[in-house]
matplotlib code that plots the C-alpha trace (Angstrom):
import matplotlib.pyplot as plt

x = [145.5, 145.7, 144.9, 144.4, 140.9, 138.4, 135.5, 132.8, 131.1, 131.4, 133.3, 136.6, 139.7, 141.2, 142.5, 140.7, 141.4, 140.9, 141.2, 144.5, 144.6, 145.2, 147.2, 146.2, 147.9, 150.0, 150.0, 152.7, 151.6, 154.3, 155.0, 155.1, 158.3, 157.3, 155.3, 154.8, 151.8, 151.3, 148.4, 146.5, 146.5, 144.8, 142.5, 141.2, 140.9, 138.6, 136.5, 137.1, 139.0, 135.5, 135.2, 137.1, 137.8, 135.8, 135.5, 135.2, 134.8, 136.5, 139.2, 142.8, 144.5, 148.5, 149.7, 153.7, 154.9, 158.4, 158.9, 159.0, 157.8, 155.4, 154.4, 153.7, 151.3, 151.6, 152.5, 155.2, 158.4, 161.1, 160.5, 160.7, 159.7, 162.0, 163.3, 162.7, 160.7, 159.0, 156.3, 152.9, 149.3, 148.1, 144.5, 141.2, 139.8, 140.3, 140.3, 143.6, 146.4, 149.7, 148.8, 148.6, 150.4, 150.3, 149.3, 148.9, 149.6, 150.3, 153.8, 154.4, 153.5, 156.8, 160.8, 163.4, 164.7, 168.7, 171.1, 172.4, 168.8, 167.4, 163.4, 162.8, 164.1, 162.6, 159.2, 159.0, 159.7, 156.5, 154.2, 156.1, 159.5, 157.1, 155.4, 158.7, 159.4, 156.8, 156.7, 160.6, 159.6, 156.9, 159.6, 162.8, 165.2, 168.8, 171.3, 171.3, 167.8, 166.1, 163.2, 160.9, 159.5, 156.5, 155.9, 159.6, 159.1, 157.0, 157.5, 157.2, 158.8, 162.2, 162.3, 162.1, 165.0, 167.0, 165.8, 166.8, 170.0, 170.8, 170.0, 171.8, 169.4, 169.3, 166.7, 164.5, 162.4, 159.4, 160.3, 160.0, 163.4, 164.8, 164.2, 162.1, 165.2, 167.9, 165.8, 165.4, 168.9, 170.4, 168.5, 170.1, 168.2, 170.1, 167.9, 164.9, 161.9, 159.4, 155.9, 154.5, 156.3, 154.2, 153.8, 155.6, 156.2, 157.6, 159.8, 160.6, 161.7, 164.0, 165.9, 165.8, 164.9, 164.4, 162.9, 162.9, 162.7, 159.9, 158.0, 157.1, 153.9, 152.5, 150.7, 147.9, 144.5, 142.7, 143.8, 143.6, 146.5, 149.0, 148.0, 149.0, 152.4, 153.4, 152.6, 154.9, 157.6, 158.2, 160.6, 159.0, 158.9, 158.9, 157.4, 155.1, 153.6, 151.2, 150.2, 146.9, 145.2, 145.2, 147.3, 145.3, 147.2, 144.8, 145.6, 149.3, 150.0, 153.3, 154.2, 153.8, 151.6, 151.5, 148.9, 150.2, 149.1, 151.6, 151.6, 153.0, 155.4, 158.2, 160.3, 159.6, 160.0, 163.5, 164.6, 164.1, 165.6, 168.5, 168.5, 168.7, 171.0, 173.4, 172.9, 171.9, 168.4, 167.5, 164.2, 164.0, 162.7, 162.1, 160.4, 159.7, 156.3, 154.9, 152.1, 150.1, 150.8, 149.8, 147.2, 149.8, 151.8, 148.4, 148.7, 151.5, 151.4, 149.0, 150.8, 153.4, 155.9, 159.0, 160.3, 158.4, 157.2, 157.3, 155.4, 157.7, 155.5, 158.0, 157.2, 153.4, 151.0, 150.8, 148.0, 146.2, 143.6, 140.0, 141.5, 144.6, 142.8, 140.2, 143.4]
y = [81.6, 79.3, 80.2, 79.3, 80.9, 81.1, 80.6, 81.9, 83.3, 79.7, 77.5, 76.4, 76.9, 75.3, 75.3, 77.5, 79.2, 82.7, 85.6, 87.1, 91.0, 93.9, 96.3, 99.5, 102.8, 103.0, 98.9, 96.7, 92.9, 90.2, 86.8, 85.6, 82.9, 83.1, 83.6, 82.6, 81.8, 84.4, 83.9, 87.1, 84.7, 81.9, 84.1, 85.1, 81.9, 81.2, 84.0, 85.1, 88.3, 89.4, 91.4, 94.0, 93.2, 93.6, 90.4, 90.2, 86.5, 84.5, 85.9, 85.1, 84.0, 85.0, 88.2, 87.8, 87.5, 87.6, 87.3, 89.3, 92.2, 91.0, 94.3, 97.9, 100.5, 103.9, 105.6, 103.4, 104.6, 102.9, 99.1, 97.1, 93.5, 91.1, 93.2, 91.1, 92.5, 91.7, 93.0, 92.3, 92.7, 95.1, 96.4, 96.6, 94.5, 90.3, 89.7, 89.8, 87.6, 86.5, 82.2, 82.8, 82.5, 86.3, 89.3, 92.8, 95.5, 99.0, 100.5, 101.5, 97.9, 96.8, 96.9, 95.8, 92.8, 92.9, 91.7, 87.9, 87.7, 84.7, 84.2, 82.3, 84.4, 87.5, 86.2, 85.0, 89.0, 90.9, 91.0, 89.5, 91.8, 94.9, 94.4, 93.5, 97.2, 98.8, 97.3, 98.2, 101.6, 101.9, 101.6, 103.1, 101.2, 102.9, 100.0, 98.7, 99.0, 95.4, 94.3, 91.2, 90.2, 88.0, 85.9, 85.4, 82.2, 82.9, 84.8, 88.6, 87.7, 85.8, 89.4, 91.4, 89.8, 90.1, 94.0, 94.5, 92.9, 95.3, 98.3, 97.0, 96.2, 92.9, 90.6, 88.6, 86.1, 83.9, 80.4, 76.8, 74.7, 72.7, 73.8, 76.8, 77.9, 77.3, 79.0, 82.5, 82.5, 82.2, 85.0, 87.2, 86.3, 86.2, 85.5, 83.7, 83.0, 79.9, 81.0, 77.7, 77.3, 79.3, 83.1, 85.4, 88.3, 86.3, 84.7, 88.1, 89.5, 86.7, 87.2, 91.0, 91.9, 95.3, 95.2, 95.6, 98.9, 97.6, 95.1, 94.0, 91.2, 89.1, 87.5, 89.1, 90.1, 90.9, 94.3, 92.4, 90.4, 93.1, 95.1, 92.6, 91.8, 95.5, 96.4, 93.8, 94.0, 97.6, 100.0, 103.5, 105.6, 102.0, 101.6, 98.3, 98.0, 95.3, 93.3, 92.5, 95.7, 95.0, 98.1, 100.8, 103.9, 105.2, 101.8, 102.4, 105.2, 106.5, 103.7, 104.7, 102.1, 102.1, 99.1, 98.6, 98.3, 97.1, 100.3, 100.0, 102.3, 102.5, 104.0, 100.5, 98.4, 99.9, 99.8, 96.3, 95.7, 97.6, 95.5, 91.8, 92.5, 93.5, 90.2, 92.0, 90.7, 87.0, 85.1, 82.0, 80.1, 76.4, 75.2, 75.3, 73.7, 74.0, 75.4, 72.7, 71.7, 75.5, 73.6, 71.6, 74.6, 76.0, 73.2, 73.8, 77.2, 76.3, 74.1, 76.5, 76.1, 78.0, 81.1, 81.3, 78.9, 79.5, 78.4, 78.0, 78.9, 78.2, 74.2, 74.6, 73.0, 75.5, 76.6, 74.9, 76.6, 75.2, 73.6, 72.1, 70.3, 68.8, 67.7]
z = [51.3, 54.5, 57.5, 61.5, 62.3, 64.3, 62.1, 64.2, 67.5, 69.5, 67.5, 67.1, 66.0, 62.6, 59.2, 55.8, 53.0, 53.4, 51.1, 50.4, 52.3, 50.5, 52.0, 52.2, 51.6, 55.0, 54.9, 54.1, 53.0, 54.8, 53.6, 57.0, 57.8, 61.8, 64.5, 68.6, 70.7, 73.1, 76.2, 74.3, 71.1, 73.3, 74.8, 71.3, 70.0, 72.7, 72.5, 75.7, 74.2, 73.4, 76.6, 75.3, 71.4, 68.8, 66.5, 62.9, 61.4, 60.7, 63.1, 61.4, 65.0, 65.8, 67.0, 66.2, 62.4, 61.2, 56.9, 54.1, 52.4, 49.8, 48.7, 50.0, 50.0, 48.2, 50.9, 52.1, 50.6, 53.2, 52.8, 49.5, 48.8, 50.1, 53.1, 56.0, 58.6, 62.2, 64.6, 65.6, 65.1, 67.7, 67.9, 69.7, 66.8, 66.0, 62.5, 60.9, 62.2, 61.6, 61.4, 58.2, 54.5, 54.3, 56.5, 55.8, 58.8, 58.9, 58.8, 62.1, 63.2, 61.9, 62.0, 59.8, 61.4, 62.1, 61.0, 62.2, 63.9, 62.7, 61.2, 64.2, 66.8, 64.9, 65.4, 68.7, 69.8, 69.1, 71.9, 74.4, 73.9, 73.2, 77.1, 78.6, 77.4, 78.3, 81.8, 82.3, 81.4, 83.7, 86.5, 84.9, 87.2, 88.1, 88.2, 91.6, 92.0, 93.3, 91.3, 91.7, 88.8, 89.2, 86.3, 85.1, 83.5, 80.8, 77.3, 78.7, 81.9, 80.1, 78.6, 81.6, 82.6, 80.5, 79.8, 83.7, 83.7, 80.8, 83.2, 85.4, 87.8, 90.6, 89.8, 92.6, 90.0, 90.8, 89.9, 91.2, 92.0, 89.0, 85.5, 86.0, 88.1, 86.1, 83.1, 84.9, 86.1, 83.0, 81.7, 84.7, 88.2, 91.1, 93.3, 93.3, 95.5, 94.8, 94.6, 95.0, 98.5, 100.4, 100.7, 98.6, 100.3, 102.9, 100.4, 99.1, 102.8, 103.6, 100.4, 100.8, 104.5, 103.3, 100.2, 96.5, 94.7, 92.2, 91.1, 87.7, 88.4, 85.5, 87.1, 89.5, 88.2, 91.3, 93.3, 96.7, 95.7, 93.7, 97.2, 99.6, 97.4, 96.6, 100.7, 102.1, 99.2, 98.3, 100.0, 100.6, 97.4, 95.5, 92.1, 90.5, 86.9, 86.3, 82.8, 84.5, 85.2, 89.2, 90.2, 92.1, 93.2, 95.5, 97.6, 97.4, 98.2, 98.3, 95.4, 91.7, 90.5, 86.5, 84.6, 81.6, 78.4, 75.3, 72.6, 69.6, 68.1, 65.8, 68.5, 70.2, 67.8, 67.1, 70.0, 70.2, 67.5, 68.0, 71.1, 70.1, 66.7, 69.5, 71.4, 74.8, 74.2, 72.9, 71.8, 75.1, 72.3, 74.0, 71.5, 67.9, 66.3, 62.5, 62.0, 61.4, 64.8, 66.8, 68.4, 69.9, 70.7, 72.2, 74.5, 75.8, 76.1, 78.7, 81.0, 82.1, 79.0, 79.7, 77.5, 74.0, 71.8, 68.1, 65.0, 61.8, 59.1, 56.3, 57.1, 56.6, 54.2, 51.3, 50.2, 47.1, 44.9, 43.9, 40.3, 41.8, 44.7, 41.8, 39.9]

ax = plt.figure().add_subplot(projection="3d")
ax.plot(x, y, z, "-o")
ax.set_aspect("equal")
plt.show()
């Protein structure tokens, strides 16, 4: 079948044929329809996930899929072919991927998608929509809490939004003036502080002179930062969860500081489904590319694109055996 790789240790990403999976007993093989581009997908296709994945080539790149169930192994009893599905790949281990014709994953890496929740939509939610969770978890705000979200304008920050306007919670977002604005307003900001202005916890204070209740940052990596941010932001008692590892709680104290990590679970995945086939949370889909064109979408994933970008896979180059390409 066809496939986005990586082909090997420090080289580049493109185009092969690659052997169809085979789905093991708990595994269910999906025609995949859809996918994003997530910064976790970039980071593997440059190698640099290799700090703390383990890499089998030629590593199948793509994380989200949305499709079809092509066929199932003999322990799954609750999905038949042509039930459409969604999720994610999510292990400690590149190799399989979802830029591909077909991927096999196990069960619990997957949920029926709902109904009037279209392919695209569907597979723009994996990864992103899973952290959003998972972060709004690690704070479990009360409605009325205030809660900065640093990051809003990407993928898992468009979902945090929209997961905290559903708790209703009121949302300070990081965003600059114009679109960027405009984008994380109309997924429930109401207020919003520009982070390339100047400081942000200064920002922060004159929206909210005394505080926020939690903060949900995307974006810091180094503990000096996420310290500095959560100190000047947080009201005492407040909470923070961080994507990027940089929360310590022995610097914080008084503040439940959670780093969190994107589990997969069918309790998850449910729940987000359950959640955009009642329309109370969307894919901020921007932009659509085939996948012939990911490295494109790779490209713009790095220069700030708003929301998600997704890869329609039903649009790419099929796959052509040995004979038919000597025909």
């Amino acid at each position: 079948m066809r496939a986005y790789v990586l082909p090997a240790e420090g080289g580049s990403p493109g185009f092969a044929d690659v052997a169809v999976p085979q789905p093991a007993d708990d595994e269910v093989l999906v025609r995949v329809t859809a996918s994003s581009v997530n910064p976790h997908d970039a980071l593997v296709a440059s190698g640099g996930a290799a700090r703390y994945m383990t890499y089998r080539y030629p590593v199948v790149l793509g994380s989200d899929l949305a499709g079809t169930v092509e066929t199932v192994g003999a322990d799954v009893h609750d999905l038949t072919p042509g039930r459409r599905v969604f999720g994610l790949v999510r292990e400690l281990v590149a190799a399989r991927g979802s830029f591909a014709e077909l991927v096999a994953v196990p069960r619990a890496w997957l949920a029926a998608v709902p109904d009037g929740v279209d392919d695209a939509s569907a597979g723009a939610l994996g990864l992103a929509a899973l952290t959003a969770l998972r972060c709004v978890e690690a704070i479990a705000p009360a409605p009325g809490d205030v809660v900065l979200v640093n990051g809003a304008t990407g993928g898992v920050g468009s979902y945090t939004l929209q997961l905290l306007a559903a708790h209703g919670a009121t949302v300070v977002a990081t965003a600059r003036p114009g679109e960027e604005e405009q984008h994380v307003r109309k997924l429930g900001a109401t207020g919003v502080a520009d982070w390339s202005a100047g400081d942000l916890g200064d920002q922060v204070r004159a929206l909210r002179a005394d505080g926020v209740d939690a903060i949900v940052d995307l974006v810091n990596r180094e503990q000096d930062a996420l310290t500095a941010l959560a100190s000047r932001c947080l009201r005492t008692g407040g909470r923070v969860a961080c994507t990027g590892h940089a929360a310590d709680p022995d610097r914080l104290p008084g503040i439940r500081a959670t780093n969190v990590r994107a589990e997969v679970d069918q309790d998850a995945l449910r729940t987000i489904a359950e959640l955009a086939g009642t329309g109370r949370l969307h894919a901020p889909i921007t932009a659509i590319f085939s996948l012939d064109e990911v490295a494109g979408a790779f490209a713009a994933l790095r220069t700030g694109a708003l929301g998600k970008l997704a890869i329609d896979l039903s649009t790419a180059t099929p796959h052509t055996s040995p004979e038919q390409r000597t025909t």
